[in-house]
C-alpha positions as CSV (number, residue, x, y, z in Angstrom):
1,X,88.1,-100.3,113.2
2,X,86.6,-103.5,113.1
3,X,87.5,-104.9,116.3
4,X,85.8,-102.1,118.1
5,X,82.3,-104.1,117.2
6,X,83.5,-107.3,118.1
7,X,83.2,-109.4,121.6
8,X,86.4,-110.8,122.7
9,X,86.7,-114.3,124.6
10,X,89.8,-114.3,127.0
11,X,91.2,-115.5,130.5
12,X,90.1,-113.9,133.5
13,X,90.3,-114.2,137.2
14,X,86.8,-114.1,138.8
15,X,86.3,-113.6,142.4
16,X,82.7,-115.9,142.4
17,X,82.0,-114.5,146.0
18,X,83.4,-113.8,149.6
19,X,86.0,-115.9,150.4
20,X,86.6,-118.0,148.1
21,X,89.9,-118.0,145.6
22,X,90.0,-116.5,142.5
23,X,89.1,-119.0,139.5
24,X,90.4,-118.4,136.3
25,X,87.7,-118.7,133.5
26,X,87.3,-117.7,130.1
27,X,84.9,-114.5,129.9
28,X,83.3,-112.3,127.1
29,X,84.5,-109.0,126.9
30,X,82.3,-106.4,124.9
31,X,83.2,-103.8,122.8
32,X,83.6,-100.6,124.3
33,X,80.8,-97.7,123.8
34,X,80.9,-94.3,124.2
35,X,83.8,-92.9,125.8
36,X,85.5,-96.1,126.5
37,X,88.2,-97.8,126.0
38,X,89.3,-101.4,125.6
39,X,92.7,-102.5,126.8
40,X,95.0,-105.9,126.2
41,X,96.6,-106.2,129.6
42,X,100.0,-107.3,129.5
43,X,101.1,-107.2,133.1
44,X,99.4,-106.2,136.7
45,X,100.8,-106.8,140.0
46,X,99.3,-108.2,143.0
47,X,98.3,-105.6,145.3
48,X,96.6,-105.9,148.8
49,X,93.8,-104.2,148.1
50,X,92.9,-107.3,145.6
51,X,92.8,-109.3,148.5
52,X,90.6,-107.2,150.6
53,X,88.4,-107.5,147.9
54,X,88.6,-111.3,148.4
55,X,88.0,-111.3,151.8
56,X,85.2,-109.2,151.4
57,X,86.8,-106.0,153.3
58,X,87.0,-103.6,150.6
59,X,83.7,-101.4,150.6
60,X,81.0,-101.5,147.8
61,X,82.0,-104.2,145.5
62,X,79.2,-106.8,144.2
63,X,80.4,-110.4,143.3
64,X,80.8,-111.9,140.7
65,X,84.1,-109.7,140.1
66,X,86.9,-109.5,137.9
67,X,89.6,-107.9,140.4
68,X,92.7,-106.3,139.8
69,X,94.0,-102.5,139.6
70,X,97.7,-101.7,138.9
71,X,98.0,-103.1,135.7
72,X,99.4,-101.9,131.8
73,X,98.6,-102.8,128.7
74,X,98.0,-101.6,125.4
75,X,94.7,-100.1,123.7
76,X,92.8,-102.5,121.5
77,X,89.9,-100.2,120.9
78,X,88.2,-97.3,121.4
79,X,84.1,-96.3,121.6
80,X,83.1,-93.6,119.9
81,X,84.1,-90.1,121.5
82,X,87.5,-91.0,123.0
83,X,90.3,-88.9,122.2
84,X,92.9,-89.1,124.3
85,X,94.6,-92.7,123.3
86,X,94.1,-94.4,120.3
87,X,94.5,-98.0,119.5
88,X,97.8,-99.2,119.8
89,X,99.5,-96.4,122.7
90,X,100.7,-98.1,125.7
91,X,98.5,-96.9,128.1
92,X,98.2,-97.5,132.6
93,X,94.6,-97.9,133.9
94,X,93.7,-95.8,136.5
95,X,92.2,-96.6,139.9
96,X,91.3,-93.2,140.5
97,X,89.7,-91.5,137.6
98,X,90.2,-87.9,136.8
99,X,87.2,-86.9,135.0
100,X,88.2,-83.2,134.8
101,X,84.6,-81.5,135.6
102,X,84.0,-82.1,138.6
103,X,84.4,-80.1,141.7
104,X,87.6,-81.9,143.4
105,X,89.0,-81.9,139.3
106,X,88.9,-78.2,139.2
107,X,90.4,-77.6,142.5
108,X,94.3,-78.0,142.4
109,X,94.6,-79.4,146.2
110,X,92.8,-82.5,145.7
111,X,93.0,-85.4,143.9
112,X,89.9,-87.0,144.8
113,X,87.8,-87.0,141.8
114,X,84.0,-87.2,142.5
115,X,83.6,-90.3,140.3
116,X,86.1,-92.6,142.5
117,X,84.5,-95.9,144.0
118,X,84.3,-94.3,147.3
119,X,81.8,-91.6,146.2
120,X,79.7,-93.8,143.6
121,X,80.6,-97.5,142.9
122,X,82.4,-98.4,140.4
123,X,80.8,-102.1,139.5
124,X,79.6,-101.6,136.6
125,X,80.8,-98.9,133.9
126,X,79.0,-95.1,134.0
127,X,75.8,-96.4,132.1
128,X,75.2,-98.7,135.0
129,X,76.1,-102.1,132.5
130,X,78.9,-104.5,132.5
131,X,81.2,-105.2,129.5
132,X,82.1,-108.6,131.4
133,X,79.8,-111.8,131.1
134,X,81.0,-115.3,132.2
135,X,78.8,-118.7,131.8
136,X,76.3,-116.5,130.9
137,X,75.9,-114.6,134.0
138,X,76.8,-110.7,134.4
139,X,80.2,-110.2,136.0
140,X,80.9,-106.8,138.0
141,X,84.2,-104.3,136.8
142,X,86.1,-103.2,140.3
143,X,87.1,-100.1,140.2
144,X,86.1,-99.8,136.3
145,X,89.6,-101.3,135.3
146,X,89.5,-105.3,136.5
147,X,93.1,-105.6,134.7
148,X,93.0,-109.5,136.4
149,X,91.3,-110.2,132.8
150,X,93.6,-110.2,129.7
151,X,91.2,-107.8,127.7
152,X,89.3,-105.6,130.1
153,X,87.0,-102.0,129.4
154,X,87.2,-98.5,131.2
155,X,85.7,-95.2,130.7
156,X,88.4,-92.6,129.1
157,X,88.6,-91.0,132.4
158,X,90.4,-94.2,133.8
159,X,93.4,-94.7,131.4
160,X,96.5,-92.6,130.4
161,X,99.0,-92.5,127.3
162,X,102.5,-93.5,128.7
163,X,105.8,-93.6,126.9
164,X,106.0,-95.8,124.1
165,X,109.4,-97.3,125.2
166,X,108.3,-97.8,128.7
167,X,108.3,-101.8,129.8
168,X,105.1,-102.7,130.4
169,X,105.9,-105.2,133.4
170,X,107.9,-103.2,135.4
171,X,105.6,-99.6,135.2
172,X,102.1,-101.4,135.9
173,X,103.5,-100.6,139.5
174,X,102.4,-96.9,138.6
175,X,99.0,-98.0,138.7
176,X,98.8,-98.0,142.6
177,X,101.8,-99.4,145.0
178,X,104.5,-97.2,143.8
179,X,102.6,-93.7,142.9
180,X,100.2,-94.3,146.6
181,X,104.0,-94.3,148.7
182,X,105.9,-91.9,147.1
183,X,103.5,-90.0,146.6
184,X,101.8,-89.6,150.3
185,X,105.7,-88.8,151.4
186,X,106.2,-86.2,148.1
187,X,102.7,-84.7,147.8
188,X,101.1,-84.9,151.2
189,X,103.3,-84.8,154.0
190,X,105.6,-82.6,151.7
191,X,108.5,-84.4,153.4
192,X,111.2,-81.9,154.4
193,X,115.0,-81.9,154.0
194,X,116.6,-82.7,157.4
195,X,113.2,-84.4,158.8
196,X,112.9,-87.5,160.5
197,X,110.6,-90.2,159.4
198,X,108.8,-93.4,160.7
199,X,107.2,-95.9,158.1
200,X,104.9,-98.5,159.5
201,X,104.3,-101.0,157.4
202,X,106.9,-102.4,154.8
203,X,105.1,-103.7,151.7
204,X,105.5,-102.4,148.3
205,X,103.1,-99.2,149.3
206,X,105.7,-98.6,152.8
207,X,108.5,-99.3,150.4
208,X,107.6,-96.7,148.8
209,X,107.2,-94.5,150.9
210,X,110.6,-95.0,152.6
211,X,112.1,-94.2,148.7
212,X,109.6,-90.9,148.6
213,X,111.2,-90.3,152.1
214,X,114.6,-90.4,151.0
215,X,114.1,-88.4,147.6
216,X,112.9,-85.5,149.9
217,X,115.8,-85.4,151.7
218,X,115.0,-86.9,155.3
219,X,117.9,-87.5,157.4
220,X,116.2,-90.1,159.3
221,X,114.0,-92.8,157.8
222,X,112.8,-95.5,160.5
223,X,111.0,-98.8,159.5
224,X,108.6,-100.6,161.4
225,X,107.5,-104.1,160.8
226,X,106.8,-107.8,162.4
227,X,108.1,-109.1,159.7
228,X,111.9,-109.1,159.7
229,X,112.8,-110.3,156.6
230,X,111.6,-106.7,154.7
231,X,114.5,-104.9,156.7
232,X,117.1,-105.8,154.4
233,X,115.1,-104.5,151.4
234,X,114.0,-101.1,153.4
235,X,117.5,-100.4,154.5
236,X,118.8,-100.7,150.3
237,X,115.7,-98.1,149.8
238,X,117.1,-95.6,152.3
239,X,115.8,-96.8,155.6
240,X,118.3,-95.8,158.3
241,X,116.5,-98.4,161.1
242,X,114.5,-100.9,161.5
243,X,112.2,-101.5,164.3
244,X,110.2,-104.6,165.2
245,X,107.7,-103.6,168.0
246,X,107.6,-107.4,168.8
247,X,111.0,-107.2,170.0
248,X,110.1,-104.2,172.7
249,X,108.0,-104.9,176.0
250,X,106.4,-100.8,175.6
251,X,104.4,-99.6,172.6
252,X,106.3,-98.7,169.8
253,X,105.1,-95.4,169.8
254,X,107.3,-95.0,173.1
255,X,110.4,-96.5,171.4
256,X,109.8,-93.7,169.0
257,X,109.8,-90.9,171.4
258,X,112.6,-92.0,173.3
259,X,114.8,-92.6,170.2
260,X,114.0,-89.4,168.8
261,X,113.8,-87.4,172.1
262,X,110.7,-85.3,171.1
263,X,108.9,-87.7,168.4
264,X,109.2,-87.6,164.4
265,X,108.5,-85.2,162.0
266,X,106.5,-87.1,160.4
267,X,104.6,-90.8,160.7
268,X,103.0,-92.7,157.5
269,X,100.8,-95.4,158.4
270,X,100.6,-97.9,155.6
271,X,99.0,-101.3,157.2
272,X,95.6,-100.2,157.5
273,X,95.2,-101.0,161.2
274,X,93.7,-98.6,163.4
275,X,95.8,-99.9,166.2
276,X,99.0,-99.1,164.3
277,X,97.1,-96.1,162.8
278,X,97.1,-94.8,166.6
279,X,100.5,-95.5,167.4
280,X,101.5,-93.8,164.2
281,X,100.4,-90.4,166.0
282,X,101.1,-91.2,168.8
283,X,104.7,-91.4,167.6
284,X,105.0,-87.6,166.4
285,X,106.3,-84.8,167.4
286,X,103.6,-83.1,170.1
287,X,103.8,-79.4,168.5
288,X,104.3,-80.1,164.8
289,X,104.0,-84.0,163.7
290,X,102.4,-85.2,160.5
291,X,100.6,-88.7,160.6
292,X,99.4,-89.8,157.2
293,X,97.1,-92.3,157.1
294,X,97.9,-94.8,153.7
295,X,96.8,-98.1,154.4
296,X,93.3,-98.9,153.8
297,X,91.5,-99.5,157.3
298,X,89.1,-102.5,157.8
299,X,85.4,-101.9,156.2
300,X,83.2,-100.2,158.8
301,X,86.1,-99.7,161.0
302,X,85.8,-96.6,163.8
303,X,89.0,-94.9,164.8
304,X,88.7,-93.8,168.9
305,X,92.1,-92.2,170.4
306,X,92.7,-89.2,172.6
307,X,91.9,-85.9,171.4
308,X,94.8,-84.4,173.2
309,X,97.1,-86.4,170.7
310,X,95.5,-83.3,168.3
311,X,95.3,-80.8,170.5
312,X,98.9,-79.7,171.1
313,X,99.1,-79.6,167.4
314,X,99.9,-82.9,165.7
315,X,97.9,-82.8,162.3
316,X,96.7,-86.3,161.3
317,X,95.6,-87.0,157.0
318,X,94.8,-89.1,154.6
319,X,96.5,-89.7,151.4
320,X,94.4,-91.1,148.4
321,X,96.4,-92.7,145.6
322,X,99.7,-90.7,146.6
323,X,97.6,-87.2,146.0
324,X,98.5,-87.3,142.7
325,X,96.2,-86.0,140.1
326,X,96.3,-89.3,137.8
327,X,96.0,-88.2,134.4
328,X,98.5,-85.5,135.0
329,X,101.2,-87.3,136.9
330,X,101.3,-90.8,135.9
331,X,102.8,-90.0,132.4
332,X,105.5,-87.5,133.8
333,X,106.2,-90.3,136.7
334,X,106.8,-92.9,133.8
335,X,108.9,-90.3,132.4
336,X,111.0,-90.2,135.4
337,X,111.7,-93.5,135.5
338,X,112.9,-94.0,131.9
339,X,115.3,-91.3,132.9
340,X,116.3,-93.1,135.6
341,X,115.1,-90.8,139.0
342,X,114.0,-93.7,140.5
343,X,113.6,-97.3,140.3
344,X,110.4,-98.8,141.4
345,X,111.1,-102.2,140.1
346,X,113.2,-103.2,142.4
347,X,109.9,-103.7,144.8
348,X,109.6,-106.7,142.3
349,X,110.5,-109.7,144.3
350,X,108.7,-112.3,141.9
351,X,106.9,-112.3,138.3
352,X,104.9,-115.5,137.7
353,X,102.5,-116.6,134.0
354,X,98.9,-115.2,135.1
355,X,98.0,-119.0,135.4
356,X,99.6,-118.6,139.1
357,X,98.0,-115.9,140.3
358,X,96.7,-118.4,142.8
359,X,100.5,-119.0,144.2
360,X,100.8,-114.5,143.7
361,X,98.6,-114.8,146.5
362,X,99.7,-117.6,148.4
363,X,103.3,-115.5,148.8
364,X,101.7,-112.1,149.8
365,X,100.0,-114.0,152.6
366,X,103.0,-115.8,153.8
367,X,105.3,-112.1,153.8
368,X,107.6,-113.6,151.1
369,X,106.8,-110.8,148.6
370,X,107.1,-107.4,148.1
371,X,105.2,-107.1,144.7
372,X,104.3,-110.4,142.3
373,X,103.7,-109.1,138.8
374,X,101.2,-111.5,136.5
375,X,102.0,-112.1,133.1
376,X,99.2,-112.7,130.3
């Protein structure tokens, strides 16, 4: 296999440091070593993580870096050791690895694998080197996968076989938006049949949420968001209401209670603000209410709220990447699709050449997307 020897030269988006924009550049992508994997990207969305990482608000990464996590693509080449794809599968890089031996691995009611960036930085692969160099300087992987570069490297324990037939520009959504909603509504809260639901926060993660929400059987699936214009979408999804707590003169978390009488079953918090994060609680039931924290909160953020709001028994938890075990789940929720279960594209709103990933951005800040997808 001679590519597997070979550096590649190909586009990539590099964040040069805190915020500035992304600049596209040709980089140098090395072949992958042991237990790696080398990947043509052929389609990642825009996700608002990437522009934490812009903003510098996302913890641990070191500039230069090649952003980018919820992308698909097909193998180019493997290092020696890897097994599990070969050259040529369609394949979905994986945020969260899965390594399989560590402690979290082995335990069946976690997902969160002791190698994820949060426990040990993912800038540079496992053998503490990069695979990207640009102008002759070092340039750092984000979460080992960088799939804003059109031929990109990860360790084995970061990228999954899908189905052959699966199109590549509609399931890179597996890669984060899509599997983090449904799955904090499926897997974490374990949504009930009957249950009522509030969603704050109506991106493509909230969206998704509100579809898990609805595929568990609530009878009751409320929306919350300033931005009016993502009702329309929510309410096709399966959101019964919308709320927008600009248009009420008492905390939304009040609105809640009184529409509901006693507050909801359960509350998903998917802005990453520890304002809403509060309210979000605040807004469930006093005896028995789930809050589930999604959204990513600011970097060195402290949450402070009332003990009592736990006390009575509302439980509040987080929900990393959906809770779903990544190497397990992300093939059998591609599956799903292709039968039809559910249809995550429709988050899509607009699919632009990875030239304007630069105007990608420019819509998620204005609120006129839901998801951009980037072709290479």
């Amino acid at each position: 296999m001679r590519s597997a020897i070979l550096v590649i030269k190909c586009r990539a988006a590099v964040a040069w440091e805190v915020g500035k924009p992304l600049s596209i550049e040709e980089v140098e992508v090395a072949p992958p070593r042991y237990h790696e994997v080398r990947v043509k990207i052929i389609a990642t969305g825009i996700c608002g993580t990437d522009d934490h990482v812009l903003a510098g608000s996302f913890p641990k990464v070191e500039y230069p870096v090649i952003p980018g996590h919820e992308g698909a693509g097909i193998v180019e080449s493997v290092g020696p050791g890897v097994t599990c794809v070969k050259p040529g599968d369609k394949v979905i890089p994986l945020c969260l690895p899965q390594c399989g031996e560590c402690s979290s691995c082995l335990k069946s009611n976690t997902n969160c694998c002791l190698k994820t960036h949060i426990c040990e930085p993912q800038n540079l692969m496992p053998d503490k080197t990069s695979r990207f160099t640009c102008k002759g300087k070092q340039v750092h992987h984000f979460l080992w996968i960088s799939t804003f570069s059109e031929y990109t490297v990860m360790p084995d324990s970061t990228v999954v076989k899908i189905d052959s037939a699966a199109p590549l520009d509609k399931v890179c959504l597996f890669g984060c938006g899509f599997s983090t909603g449904y799955g904090a509504a499926l897997n974490t809260a374990q949504v009930t049949p009957g249950s009522t639901c509030a969603v704050f926060g109506l991106g493509g993660v909230g969206l998704s949420v509100v579809m898990g929400c609805k595929a568990a059987g609530a009878s009751r699936i409320i929306g919350i968001d300033i931005n009016r214009d993502k009702f329309e979408k929510a309410k096709e999804l399966g959101a019964t209401e919308c709320l927008n707590p600009q248009d009420y003169k008492k905390p939304i978390q009040e609105v809640l209670l009184e529409m509901t009488g006693h507050g909801v079953d359960y509350a998903f918090e998917v802005v990453g603000c520890l304002e809403t994060l509060t309210a979000a609680l605040a807004s469930c039931h006093m005896g028995c209410g789930i809050c589930v924290m999604v959204g990513v909160p600011p970097l060195g953020a402290q949450l402070s709220f009332d003990p009592m709001l736990l006390f009575t028994g509302r439980t509040m938890k987080g929900s990393f990447i959906g809770g779903w075990k990544m190497k397990d789940s992300i093939p059998q929720l591609v599956s799903s699709y292709m039968e039809g279960k559910f249809k995550p594209d429709i988050l899509i709103t607009h699919i632009l050449p990875f030239s304007d990933i630069g105007k990608g951005f420019d819509l998620l800040h204005a609120g006129k997307s839901i998801r951009t997808v980037l072709m290479f």
